[in-house]
CHARMM internal coordinates of N, CA and C (Angstrom, degrees):
IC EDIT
DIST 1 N 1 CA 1.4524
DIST 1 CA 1 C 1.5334
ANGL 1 N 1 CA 1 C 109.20
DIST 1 C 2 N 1.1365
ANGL 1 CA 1 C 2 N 130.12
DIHE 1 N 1 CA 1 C 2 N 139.50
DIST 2 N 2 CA 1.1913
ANGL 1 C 2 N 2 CA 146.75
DIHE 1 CA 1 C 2 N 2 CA -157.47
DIST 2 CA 2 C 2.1461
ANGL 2 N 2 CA 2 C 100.97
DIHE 1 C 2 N 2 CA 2 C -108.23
DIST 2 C 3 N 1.4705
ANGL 2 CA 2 C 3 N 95.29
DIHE 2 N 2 CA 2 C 3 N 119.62
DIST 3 N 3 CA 1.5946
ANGL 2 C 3 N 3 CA 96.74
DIHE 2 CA 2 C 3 N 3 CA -167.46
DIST 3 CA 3 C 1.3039
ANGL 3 N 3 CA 3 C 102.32
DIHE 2 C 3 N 3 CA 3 C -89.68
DIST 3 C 4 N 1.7320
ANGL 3 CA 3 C 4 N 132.19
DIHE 3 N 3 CA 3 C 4 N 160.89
DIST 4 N 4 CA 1.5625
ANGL 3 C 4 N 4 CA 139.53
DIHE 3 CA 3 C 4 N 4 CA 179.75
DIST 4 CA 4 C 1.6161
ANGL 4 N 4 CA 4 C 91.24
DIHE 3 C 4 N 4 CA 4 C -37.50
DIST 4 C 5 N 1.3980
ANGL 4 CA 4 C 5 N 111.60
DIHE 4 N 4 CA 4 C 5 N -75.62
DIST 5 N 5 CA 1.5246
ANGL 4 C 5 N 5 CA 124.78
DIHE 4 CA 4 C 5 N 5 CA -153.12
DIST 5 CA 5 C 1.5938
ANGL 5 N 5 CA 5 C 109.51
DIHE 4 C 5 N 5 CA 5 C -44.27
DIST 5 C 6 N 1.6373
ANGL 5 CA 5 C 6 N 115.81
DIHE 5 N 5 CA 5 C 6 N -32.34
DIST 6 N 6 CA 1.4495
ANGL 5 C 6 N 6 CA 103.07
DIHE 5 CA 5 C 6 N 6 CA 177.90
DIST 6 CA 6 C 1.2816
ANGL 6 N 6 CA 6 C 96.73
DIHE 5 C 6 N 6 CA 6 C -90.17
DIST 6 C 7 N 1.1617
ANGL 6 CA 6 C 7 N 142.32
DIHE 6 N 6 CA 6 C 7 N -25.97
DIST 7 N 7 CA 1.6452
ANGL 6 C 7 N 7 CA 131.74
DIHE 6 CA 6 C 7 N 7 CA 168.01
DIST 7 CA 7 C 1.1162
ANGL 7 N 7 CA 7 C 109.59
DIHE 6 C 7 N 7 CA 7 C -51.87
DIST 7 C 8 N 1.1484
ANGL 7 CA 7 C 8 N 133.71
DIHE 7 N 7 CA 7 C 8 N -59.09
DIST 8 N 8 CA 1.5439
ANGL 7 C 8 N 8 CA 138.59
DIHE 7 CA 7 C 8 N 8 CA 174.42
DIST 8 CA 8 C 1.2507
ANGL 8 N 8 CA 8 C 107.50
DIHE 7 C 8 N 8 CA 8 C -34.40
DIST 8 C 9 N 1.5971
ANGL 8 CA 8 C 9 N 128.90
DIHE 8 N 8 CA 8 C 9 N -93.38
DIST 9 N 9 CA 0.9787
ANGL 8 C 9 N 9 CA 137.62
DIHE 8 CA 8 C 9 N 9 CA 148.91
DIST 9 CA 9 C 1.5202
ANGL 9 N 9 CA 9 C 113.64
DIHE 8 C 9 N 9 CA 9 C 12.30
DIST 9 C 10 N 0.8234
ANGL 9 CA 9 C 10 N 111.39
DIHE 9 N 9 CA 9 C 10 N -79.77
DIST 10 N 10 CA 1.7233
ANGL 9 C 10 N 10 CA 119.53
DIHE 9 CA 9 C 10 N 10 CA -169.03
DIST 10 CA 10 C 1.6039
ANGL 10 N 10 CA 10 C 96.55
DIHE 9 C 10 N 10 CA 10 C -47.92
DIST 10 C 11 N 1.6138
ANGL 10 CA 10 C 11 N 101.90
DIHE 10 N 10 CA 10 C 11 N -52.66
DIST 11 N 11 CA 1.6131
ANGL 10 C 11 N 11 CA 93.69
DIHE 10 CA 10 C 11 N 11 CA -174.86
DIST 11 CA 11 C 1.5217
ANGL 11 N 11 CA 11 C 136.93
DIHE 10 C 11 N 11 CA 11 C -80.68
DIST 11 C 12 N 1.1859
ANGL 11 CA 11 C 12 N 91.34
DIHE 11 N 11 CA 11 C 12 N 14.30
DIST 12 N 12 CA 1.7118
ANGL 11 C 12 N 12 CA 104.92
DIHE 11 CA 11 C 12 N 12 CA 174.58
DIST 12 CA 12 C 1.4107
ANGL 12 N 12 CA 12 C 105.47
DIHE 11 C 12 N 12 CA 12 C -81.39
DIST 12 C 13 N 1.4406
ANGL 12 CA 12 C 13 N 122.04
DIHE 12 N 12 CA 12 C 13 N -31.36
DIST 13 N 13 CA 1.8467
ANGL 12 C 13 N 13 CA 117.49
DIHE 12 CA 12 C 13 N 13 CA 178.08
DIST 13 CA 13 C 1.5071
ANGL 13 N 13 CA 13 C 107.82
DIHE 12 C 13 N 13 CA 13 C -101.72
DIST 13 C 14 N 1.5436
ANGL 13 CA 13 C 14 N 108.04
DIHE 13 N 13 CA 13 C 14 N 28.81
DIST 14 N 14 CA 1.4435
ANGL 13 C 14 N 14 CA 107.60
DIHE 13 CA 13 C 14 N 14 CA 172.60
DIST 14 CA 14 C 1.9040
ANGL 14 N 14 CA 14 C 109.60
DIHE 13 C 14 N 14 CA 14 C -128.26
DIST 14 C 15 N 1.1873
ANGL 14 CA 14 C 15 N 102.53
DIHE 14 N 14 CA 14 C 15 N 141.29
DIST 15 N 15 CA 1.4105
ANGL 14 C 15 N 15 CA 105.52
DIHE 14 CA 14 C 15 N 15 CA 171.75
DIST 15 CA 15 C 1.7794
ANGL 15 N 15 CA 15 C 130.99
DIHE 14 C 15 N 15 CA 15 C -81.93
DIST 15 C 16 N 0.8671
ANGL 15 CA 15 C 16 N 123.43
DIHE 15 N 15 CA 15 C 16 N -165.21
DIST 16 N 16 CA 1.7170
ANGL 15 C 16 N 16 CA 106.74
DIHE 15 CA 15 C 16 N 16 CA 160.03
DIST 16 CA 16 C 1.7957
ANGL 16 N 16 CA 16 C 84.15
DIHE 15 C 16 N 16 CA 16 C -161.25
DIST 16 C 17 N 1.2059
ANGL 16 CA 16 C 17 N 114.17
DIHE 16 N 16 CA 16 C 17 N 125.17
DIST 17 N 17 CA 1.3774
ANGL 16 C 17 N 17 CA 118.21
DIHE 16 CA 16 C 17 N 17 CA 176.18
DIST 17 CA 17 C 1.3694
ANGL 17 N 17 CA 17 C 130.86
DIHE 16 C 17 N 17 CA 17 C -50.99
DIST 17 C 18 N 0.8602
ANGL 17 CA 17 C 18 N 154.84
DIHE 17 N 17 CA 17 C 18 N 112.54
DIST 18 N 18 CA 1.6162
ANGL 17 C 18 N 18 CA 135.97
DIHE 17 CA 17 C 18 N 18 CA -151.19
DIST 18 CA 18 C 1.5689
ANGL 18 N 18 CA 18 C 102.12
DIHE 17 C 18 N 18 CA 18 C -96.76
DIST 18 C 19 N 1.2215
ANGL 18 CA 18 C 19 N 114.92
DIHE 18 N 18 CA 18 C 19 N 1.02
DIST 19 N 19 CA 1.9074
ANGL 18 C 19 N 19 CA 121.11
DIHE 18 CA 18 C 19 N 19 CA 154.57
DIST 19 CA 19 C 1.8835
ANGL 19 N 19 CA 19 C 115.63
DIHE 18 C 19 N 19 CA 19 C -71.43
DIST 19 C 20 N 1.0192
ANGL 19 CA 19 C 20 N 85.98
DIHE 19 N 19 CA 19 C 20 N -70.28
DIST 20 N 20 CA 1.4827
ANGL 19 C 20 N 20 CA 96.18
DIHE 19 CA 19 C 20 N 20 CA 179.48
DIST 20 CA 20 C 1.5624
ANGL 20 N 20 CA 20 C 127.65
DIHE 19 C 20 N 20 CA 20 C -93.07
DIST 20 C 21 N 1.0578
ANGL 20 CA 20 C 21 N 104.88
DIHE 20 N 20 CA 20 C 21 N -19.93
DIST 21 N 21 CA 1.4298
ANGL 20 C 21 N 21 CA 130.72
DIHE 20 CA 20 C 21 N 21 CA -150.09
DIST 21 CA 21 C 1.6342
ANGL 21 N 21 CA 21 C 132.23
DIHE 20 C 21 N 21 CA 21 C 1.89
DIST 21 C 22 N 1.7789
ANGL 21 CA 21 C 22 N 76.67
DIHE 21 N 21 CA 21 C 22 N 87.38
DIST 22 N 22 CA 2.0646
ANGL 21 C 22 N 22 CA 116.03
DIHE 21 CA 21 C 22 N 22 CA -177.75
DIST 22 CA 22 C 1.7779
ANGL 22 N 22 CA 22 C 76.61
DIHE 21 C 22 N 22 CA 22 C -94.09
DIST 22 C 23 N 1.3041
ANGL 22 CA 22 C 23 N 92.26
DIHE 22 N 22 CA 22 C 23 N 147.35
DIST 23 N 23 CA 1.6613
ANGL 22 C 23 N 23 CA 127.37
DIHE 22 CA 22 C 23 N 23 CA 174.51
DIST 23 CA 23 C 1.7879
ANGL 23 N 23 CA 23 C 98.95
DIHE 22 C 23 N 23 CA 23 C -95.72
DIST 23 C 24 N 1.3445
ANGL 23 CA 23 C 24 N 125.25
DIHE 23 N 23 CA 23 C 24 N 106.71
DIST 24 N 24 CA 1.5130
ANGL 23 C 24 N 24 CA 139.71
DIHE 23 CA 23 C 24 N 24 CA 165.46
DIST 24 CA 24 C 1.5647
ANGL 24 N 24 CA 24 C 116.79
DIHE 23 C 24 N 24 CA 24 C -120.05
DIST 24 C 25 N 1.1136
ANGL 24 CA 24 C 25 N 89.14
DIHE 24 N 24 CA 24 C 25 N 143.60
DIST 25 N 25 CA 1.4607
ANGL 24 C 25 N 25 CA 100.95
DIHE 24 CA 24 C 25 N 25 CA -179.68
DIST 25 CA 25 C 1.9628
ANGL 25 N 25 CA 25 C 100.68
DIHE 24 C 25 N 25 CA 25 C -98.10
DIST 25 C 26 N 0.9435
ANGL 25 CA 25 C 26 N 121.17
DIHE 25 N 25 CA 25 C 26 N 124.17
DIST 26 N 26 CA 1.6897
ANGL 25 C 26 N 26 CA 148.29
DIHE 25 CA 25 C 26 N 26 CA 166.78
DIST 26 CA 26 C 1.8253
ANGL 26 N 26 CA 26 C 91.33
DIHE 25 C 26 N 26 CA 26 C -59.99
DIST 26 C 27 N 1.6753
ANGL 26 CA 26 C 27 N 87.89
DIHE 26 N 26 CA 26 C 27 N 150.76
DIST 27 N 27 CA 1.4883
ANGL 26 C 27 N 27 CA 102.61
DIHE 26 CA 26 C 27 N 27 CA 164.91
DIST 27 CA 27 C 1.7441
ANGL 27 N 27 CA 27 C 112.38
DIHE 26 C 27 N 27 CA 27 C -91.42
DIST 27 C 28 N 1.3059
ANGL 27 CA 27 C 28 N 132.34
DIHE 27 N 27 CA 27 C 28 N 132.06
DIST 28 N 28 CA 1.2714
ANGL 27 C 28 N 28 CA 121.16
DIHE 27 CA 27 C 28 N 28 CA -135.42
DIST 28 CA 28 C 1.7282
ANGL 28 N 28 CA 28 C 85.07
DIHE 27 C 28 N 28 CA 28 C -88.61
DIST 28 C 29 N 1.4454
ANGL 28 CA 28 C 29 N 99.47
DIHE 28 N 28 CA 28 C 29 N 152.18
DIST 29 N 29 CA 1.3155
ANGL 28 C 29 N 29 CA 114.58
DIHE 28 CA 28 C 29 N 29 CA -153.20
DIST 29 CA 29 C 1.4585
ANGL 29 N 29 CA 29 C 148.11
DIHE 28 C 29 N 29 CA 29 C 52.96
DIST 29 C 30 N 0.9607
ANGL 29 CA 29 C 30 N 94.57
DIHE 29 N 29 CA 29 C 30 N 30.19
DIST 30 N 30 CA 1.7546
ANGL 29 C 30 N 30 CA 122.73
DIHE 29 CA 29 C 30 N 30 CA -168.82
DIST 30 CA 30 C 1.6482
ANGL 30 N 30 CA 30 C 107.46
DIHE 29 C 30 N 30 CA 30 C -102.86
DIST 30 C 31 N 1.5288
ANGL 30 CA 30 C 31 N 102.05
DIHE 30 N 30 CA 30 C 31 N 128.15
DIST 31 N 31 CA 1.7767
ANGL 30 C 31 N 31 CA 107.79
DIHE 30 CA 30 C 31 N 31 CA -159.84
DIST 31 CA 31 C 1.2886
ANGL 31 N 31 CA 31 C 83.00
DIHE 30 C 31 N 31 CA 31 C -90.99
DIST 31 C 32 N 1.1416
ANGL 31 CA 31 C 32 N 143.70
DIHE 31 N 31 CA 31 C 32 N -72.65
DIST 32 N 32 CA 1.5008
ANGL 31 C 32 N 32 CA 149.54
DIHE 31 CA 31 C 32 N 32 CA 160.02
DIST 32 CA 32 C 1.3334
ANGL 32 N 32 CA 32 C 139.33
DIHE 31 C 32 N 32 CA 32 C -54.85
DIST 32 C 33 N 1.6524
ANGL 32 CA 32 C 33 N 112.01
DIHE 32 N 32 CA 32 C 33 N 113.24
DIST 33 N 33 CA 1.4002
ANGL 32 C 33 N 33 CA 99.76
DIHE 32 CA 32 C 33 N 33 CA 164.06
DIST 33 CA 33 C 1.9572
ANGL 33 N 33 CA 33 C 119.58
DIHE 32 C 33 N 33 CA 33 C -141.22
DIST 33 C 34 N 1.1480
ANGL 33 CA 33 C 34 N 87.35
DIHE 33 N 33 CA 33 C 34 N 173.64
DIST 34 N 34 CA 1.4558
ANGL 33 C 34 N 34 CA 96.68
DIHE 33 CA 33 C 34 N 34 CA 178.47
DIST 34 CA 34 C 1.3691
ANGL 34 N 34 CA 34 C 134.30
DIHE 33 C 34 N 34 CA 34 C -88.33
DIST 34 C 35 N 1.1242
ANGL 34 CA 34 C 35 N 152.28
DIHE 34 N 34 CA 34 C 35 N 96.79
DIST 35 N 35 CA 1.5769
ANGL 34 C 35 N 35 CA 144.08
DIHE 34 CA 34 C 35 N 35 CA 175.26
DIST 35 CA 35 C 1.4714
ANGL 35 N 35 CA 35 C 109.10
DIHE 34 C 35 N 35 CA 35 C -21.16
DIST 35 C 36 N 1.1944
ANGL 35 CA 35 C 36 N 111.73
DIHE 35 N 35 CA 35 C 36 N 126.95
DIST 36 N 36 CA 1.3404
ANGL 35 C 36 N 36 CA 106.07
DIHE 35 CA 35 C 36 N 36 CA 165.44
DIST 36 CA 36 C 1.5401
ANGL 36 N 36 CA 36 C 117.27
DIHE 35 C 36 N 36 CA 36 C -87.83
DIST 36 C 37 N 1.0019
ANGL 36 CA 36 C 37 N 117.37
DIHE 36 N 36 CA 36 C 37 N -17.73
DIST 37 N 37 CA 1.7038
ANGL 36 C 37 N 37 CA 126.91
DIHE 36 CA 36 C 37 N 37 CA -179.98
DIST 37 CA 37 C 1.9109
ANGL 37 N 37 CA 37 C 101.07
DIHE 36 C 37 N 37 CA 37 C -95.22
DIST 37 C 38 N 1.0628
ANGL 37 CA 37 C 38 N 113.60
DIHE 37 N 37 CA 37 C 38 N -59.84
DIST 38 N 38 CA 1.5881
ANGL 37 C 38 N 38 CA 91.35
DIHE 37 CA 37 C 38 N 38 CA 176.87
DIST 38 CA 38 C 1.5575
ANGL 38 N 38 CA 38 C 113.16
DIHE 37 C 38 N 38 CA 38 C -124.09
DIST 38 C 39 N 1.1150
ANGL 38 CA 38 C 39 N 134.41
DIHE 38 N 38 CA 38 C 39 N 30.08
DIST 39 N 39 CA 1.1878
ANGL 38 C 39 N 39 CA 156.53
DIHE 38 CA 38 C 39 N 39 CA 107.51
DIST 39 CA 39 C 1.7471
ANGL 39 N 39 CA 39 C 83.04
DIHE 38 C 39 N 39 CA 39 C 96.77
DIST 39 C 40 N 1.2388
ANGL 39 CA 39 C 40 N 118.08
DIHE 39 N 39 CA 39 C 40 N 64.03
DIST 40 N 40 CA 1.4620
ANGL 39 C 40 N 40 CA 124.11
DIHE 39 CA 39 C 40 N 40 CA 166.43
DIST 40 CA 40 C 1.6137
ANGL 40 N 40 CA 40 C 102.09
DIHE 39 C 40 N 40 CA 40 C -101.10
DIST 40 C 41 N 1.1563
ANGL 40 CA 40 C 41 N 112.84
DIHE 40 N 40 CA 40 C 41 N 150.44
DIST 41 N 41 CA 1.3846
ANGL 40 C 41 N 41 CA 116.29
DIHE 40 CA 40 C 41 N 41 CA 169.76
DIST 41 CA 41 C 0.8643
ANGL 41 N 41 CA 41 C 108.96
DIHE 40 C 41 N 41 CA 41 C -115.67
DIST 41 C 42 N 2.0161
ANGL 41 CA 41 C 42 N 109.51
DIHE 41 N 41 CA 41 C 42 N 150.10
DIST 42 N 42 CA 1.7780
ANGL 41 C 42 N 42 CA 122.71
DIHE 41 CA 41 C 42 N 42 CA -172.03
DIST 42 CA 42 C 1.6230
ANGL 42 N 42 CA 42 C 93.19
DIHE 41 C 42 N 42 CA 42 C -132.47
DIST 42 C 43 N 1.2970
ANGL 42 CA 42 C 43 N 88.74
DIHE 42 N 42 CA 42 C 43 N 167.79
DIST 43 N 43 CA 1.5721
ANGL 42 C 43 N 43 CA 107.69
DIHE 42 CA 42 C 43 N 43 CA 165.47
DIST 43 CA 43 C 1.0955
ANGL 43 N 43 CA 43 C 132.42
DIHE 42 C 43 N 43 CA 43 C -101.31
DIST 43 C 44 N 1.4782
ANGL 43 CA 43 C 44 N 149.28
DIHE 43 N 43 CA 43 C 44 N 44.73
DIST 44 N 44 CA 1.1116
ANGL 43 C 44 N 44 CA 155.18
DIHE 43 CA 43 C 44 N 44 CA -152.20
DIST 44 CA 44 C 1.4793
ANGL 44 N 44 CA 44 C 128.44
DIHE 43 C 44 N 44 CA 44 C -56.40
DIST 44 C 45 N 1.1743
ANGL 44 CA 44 C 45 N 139.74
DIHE 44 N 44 CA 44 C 45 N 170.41
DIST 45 N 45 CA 1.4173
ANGL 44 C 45 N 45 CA 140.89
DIHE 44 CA 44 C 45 N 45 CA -150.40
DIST 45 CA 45 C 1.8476
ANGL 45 N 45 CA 45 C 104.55
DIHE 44 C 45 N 45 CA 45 C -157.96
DIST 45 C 46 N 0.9098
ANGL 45 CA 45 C 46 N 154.57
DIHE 45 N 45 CA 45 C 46 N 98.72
DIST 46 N 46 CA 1.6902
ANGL 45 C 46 N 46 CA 152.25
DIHE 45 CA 45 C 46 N 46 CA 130.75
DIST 46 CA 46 C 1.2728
ANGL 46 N 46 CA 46 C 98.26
DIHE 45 C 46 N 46 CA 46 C -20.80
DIST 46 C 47 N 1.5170
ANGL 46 CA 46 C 47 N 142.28
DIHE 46 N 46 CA 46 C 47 N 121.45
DIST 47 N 47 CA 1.4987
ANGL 46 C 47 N 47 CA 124.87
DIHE 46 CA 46 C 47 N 47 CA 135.40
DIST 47 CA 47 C 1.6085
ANGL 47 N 47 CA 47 C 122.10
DIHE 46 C 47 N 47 CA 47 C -109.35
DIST 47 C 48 N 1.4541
ANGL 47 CA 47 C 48 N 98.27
DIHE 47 N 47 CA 47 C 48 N -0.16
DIST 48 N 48 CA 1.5604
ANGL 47 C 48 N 48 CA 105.96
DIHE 47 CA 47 C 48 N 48 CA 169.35
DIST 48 CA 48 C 1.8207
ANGL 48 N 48 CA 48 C 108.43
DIHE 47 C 48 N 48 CA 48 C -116.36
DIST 48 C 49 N 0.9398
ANGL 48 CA 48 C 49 N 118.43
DIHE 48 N 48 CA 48 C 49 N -176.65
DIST 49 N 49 CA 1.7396
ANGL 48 C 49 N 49 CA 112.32
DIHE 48 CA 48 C 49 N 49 CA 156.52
DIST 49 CA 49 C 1.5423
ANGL 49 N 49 CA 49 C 123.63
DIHE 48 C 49 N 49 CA 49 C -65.29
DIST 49 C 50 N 1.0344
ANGL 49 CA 49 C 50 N 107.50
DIHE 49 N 49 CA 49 C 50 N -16.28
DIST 50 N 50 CA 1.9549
ANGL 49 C 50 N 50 CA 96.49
DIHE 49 CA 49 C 50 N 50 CA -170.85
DIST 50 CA 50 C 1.6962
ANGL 50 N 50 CA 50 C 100.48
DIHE 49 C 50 N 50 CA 50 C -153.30
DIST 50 C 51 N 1.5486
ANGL 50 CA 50 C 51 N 99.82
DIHE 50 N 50 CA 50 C 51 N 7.67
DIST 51 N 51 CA 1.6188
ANGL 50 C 51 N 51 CA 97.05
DIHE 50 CA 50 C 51 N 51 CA 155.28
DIST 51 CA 51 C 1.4067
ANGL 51 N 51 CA 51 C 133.81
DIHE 50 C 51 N 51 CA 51 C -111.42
DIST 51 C 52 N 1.6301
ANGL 51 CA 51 C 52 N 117.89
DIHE 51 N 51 CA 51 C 52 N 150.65
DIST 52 N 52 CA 1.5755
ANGL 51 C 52 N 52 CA 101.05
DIHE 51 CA 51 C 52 N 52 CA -178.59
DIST 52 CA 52 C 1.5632
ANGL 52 N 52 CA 52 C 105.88
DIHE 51 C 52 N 52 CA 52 C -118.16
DIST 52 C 53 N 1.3197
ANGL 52 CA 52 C 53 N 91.86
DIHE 52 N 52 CA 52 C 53 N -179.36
DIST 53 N 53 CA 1.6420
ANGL 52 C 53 N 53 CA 88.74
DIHE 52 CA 52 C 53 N 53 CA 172.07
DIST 53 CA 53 C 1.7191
ANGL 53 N 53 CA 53 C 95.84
DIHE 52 C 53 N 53 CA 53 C -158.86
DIST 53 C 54 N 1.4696
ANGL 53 CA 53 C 54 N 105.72
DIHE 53 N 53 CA 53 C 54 N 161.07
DIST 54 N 54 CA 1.1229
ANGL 53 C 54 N 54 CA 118.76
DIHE 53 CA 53 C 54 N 54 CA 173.63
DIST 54 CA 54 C 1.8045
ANGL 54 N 54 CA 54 C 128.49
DIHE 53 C 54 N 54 CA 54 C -93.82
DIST 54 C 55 N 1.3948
ANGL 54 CA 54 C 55 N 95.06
DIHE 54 N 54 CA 54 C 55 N 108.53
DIST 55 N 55 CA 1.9629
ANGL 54 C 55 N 55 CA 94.27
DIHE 54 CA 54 C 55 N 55 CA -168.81
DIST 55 CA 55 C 1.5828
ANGL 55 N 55 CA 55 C 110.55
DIHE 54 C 55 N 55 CA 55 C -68.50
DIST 55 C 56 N 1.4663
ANGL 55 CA 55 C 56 N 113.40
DIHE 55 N 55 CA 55 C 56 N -25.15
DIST 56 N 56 CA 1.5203
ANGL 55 C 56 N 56 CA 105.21
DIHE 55 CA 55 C 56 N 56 CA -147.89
DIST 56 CA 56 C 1.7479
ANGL 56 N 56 CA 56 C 102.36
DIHE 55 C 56 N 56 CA 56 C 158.41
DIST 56 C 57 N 1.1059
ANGL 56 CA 56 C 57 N 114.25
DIHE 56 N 56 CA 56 C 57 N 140.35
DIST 57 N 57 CA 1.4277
ANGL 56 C 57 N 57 CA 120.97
DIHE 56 CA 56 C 57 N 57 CA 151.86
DIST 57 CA 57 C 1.6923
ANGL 57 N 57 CA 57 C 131.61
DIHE 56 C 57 N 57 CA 57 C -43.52
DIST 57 C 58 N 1.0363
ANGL 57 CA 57 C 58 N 115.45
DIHE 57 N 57 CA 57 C 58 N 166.37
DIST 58 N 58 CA 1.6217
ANGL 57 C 58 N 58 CA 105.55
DIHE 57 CA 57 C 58 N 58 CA -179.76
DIST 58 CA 58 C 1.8100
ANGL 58 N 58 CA 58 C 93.55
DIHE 57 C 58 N 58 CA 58 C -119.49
DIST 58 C 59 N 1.5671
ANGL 58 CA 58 C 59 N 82.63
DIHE 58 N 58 CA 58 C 59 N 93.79
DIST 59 N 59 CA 1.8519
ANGL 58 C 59 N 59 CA 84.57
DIHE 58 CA 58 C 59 N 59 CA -178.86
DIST 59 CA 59 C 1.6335
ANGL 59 N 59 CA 59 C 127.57
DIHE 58 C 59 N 59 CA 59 C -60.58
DIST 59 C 60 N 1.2346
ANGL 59 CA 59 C 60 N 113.28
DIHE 59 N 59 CA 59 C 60 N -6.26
DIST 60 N 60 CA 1.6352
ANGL 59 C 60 N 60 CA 120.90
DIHE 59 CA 59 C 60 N 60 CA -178.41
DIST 60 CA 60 C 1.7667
ANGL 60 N 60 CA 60 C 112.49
DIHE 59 C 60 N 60 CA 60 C -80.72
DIST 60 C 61 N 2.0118
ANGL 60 CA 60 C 61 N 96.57
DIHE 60 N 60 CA 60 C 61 N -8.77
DIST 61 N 61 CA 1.5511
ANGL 60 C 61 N 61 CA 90.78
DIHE 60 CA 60 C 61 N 61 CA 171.87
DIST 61 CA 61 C 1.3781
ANGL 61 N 61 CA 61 C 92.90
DIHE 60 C 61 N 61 CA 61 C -123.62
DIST 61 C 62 N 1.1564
ANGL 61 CA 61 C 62 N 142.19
DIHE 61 N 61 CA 61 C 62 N 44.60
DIST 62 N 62 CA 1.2440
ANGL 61 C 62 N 62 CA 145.79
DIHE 61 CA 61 C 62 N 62 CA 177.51
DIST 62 CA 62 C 1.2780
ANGL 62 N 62 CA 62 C 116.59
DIHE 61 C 62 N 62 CA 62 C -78.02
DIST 62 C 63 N 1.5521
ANGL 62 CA 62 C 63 N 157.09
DIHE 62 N 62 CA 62 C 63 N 125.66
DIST 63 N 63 CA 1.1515
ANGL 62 C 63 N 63 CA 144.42
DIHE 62 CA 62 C 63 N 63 CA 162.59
DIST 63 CA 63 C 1.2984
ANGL 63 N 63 CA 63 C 115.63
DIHE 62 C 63 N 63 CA 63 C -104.00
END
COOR INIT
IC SEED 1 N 1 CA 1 C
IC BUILD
């Protein structure tokens, strides 16, 4: 059985798209990424070691 703390954990280096919101894991250190389910792109931010967060869209692929 799988406890909160390693669930947690896990989800600190994962995103959830704020389009669709599919749960992806980022390439670690990567300012940008892509949805793999509806293929929107964000701009992402690290402010801890193994957490991410989402800054903003990447408006130059915006439709």
């Amino acid at each position: 059985m799988t406890s909160m703390n390693e669930i947690s954990d896990k989800r600190k280096s994962q995103l959830r798209c704020l389009n669709c919101f599919t749960r992806f894991e980022p390439a670690e250190k990567a300012t940008e990424v892509k949805c793999p389910k509806c293929e929107m792109e964000w701009r992402i931010t690290w402010p801890a070691n193994d957490s991410v967060k989402i800054r903003g869209p990447v408006w130059s692929t915006v439709k």
